[in-house]
N, C-alpha and C positions, 0 to 999 in steps of 0.2 A: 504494500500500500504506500501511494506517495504521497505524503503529508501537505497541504496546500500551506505558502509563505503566508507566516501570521501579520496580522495588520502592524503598521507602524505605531510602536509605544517610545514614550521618551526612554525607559532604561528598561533591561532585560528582567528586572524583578517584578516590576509589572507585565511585562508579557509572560513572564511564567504565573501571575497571578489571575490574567485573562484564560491562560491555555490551562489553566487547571481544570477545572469546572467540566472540561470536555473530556479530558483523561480522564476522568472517574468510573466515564462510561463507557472506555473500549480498553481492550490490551492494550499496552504498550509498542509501538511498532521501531528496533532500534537500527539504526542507521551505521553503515563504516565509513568516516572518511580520512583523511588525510593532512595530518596537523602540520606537517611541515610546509604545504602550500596552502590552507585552507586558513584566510585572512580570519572567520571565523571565531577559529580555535585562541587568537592571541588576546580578543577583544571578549571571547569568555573570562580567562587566564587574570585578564584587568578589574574585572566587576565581582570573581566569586569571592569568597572571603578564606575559601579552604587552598585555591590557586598556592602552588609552592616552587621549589625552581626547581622540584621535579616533574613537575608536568611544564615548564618551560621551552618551548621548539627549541631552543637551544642546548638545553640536555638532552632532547632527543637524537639532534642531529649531528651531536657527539658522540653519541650509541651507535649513528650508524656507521658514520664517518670512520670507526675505531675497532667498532665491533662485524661490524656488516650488519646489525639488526636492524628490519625495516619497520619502522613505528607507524599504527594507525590508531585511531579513534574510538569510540564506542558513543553515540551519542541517539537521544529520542526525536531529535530535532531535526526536520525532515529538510530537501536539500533549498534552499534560498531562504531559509527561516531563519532568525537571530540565535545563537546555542543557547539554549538555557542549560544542560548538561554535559558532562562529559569523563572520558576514563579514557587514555594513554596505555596502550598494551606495544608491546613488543614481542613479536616472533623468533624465539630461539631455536635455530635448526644444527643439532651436534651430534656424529654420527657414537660421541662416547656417551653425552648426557640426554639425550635424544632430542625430538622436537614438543617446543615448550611455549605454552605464553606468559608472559610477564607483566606484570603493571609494577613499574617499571626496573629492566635490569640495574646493578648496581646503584639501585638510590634505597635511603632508610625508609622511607615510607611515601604513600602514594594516594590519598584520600580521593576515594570519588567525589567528583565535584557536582553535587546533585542538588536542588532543594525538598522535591519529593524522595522521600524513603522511597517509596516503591519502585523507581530508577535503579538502582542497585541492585533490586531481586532481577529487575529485565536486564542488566547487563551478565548477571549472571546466569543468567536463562540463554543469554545468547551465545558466554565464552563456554559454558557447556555442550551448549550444541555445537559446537566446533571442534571442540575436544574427541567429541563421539562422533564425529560424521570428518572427520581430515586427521583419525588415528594419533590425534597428538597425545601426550605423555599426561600432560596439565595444565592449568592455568593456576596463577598465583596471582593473589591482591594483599598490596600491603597497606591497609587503612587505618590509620590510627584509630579512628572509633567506626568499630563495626566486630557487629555479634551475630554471629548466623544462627539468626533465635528460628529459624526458617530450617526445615531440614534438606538444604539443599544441595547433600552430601557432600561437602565442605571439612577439611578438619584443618588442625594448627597444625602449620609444620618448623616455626618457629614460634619462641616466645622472646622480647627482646626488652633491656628498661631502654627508656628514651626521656632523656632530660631535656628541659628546658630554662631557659634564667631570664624570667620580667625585667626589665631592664628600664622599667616606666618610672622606678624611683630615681630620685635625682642621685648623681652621683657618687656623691660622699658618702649616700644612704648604702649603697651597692657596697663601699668598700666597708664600711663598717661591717658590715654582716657578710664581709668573706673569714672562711677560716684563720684564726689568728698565726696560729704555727705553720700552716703550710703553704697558706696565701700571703697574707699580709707581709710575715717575716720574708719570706724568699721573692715578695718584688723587693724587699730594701735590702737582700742579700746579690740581688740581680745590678742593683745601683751601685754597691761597694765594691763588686767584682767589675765597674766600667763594661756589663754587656753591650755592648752596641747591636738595634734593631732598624733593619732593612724591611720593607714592604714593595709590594708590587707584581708584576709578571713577567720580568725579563728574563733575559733567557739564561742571565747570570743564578737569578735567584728559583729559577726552575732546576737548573744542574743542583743547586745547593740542595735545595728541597728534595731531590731527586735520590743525591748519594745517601743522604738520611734517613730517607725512603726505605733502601736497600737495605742498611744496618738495622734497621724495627723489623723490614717482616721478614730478615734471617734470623731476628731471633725470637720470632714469634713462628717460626719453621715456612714462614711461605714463600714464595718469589713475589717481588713487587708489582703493582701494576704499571702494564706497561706506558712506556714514556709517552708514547701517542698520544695516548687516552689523556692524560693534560695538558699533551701540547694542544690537542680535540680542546678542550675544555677553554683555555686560554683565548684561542682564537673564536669560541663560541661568543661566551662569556664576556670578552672584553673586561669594561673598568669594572664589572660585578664580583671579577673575581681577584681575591689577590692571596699573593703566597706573603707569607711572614715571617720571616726568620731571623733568632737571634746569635750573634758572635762573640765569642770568646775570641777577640784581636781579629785574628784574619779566620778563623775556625769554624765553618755553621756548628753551631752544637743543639738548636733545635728548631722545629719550623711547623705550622700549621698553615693549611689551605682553608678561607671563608668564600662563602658568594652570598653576596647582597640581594635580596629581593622583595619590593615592597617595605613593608617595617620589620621582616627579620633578616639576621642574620645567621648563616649557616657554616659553620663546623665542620667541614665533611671529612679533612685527613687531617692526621697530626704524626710527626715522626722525631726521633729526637738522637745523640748519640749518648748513649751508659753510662758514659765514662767521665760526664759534665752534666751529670744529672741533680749534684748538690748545689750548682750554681747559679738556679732560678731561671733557669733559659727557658723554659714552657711557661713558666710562670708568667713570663717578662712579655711572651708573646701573646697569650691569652688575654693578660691585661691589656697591651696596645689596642686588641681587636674591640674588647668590652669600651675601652674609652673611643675607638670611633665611632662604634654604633652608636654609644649617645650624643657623638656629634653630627650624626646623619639624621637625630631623630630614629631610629629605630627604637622597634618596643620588646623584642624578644631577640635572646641569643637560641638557636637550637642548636644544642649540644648533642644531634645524635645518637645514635642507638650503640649499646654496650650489650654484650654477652650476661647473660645470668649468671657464669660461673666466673667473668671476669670482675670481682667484686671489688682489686684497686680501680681500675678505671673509672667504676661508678662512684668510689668516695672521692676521686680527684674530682668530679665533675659536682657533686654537691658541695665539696669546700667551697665553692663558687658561690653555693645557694640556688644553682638549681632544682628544678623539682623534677620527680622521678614520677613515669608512668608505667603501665604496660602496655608494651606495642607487639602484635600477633600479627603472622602473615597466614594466609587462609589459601589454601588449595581444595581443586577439585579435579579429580574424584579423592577422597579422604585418605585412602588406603594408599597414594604416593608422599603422602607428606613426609616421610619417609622411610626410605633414606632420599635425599635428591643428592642436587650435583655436588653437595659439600663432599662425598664421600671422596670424591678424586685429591681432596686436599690430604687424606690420611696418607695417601701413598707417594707426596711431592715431598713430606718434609723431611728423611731421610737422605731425600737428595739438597735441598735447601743447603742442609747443612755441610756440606761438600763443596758443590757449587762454587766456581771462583763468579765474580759480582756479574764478568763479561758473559758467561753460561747462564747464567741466571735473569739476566735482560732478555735474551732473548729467549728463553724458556717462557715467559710471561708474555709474547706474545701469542706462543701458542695455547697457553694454559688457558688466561682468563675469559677469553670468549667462548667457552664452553661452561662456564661455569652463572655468570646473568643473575 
């Protein structure tokens, strides 16, 4: 069925409040289209209020650019009508971890951008019917708030915390209420030591970021991801994104990647070296990041999703005074939740640690695009 273009409303919350009234009374009819050319898609992205810089065409089109994933749509909104909805999936075709849909590969989480609930049941009424009719493996949604109170054979196939830090207090108020011992003292231990902090995206402070990169996920047993995918990201991104890193003289000794969007900012890697880890160099750069955003006016820092069993990670990110949630990713059909493609990490870290850094870059190119 093709949906006829709804009349001209000043803003899309009114036209989803005129098109209500008519959905009541038919199924849902859901549309595919194409975010990366679909002007559509950017001018949703603006107006919804869940919009995040993973559903941003520009994270998309660093997935494909990097990954080869080709990203489409999921929307109720028939073809020349304004979106009132929408869901970002990706096609993962791997002949190790097989073929898979995504919302979205490598981002923390991915919230449908809907205003009726009942959207959600139809997108998943549609990514199932795809699954069962094009033999694919699964689909995954990672929504921050979303309970398959529905038995839409659905189960978790992770559980994650995900922090966040209001950043709507004035300043001073922020640092008061950071941890005294682990915050407070090691920015004035980052001061005594003369860190010096670099920001930006050049291609200086990409290499820096890069070799740190290297030293965290050998010793957390992975190979890194590979360089593309942020030089992808850099060139997407633009002045949204910056890398941050702090030196010890001429030294990077630690660094975090942000990307700005709307009023949050985002957290998405952080890497550092061991061995200058008493000297407040994460600390130093954390802080920079927290003091821009209240110069941008932003209202939230998101800090990301942390493992359950990795319990420092999560107390470093409440020393901050973030606040801690649960974040679940939901596939279907249930019975793949798992194992998925994490299992391919059990058998790389053996080699990880072996690995000279040169082997290991390029192992990452082949690795991580199987994995999404």
């Amino acid at each position: 069925m093709i949906m006829s273009p709804l009349p001209a409303l000043s803003t899309p919350r009114e036209i989803y409040g005129r098109s209500l009234s008519n959905r009541r009374e038919e199924k849902m009819t859901v549309f595919r289209i194409d975010p990366l050319h679909d002007p559509r898609w950017k001018t949703l992205l603006e107006w919804h209020p869940d919009a995040s810089v993973f559903h941003r065409l520009e994270w998309l089109q660093a997935l494909k650019s990097s990954y080869g994933y080709t990203p489409f749509a999921l929307t109720t909104s028939g073809p020349g009508a304004p979106l009132m909805d929408g869901l970002p999936v990706c096609e993962i075709k791997s002949p190790l971890t097989g073929r898979r849909l995504v919302s979205v590969p490598f981002s923390d989480h991915c919230q449908p951008l809907v205003t009726d609930p009942r959207t959600v049941t139809a997108f998943i009424r549609t990514l199932t019917e795809s699954v069962k009719s094009n033999r694919q493996k699964y689909f995954e949604i990672r929504a921050i708030n979303y309970s398959a109170s529905e038995n839409h054979g659905l189960g978790i196939s992770h559980t994650y915390h995900l922090h966040r830090l209001d950043l709507r207090p004035p300043l001073e108020s922020l640092l008061k209420k950071f941890d005294k011992s682990s915050v407070q003292r090691k920015i004035r231990r980052a001061e005594r030591e003369s860190l010096r902090y670099e920001e930006g995206s050049s291609e200086k402070l990409l290499n820096c970021f890069y070799k740190l990169m290297i030293m965290t996920r050998r010793r957390h047993g992975l190979p890194p991801q590979p360089l593309k995918w942020f030089q992808a990201l850099i060139a997407s991104l633009g002045s949204a994104l910056k890398i941050r890193v702090a030196f010890k003289n001429d030294a990077a000794i630690a660094s975090i990647l942000t990307i700005t969007y709307k009023k949050t900012m985002v957290y998405k890697y952080g890497c550092s070296d061991l061995r200058h880890s008493n000297l407040g160099g994460n600390t130093l750069v954390f802080w920079h990041a927290i003091q821009d955003a209240k110069a941008l006016g932003l209202e939230e820092l998101d800090m990301g999703r942390s493992d359950l069993e990795n319990h420092g990670l999560a107390v470093f990110k409440e020393n901050w005074g973030a606040q801690r949630s649960s974040l679940n990713y939901w596939r279907y059909p249930a019975q793949t939740a798992k194992p998925g493609p994490e299992h391919l990490i059990k058998h790389v870290k053996s080699l990880v640690a072996i690995a000279p850094d040169i082997s290991l870059v390029m192992f990452s190119n082949l690795f991580y695009r199987h994995i999404g």
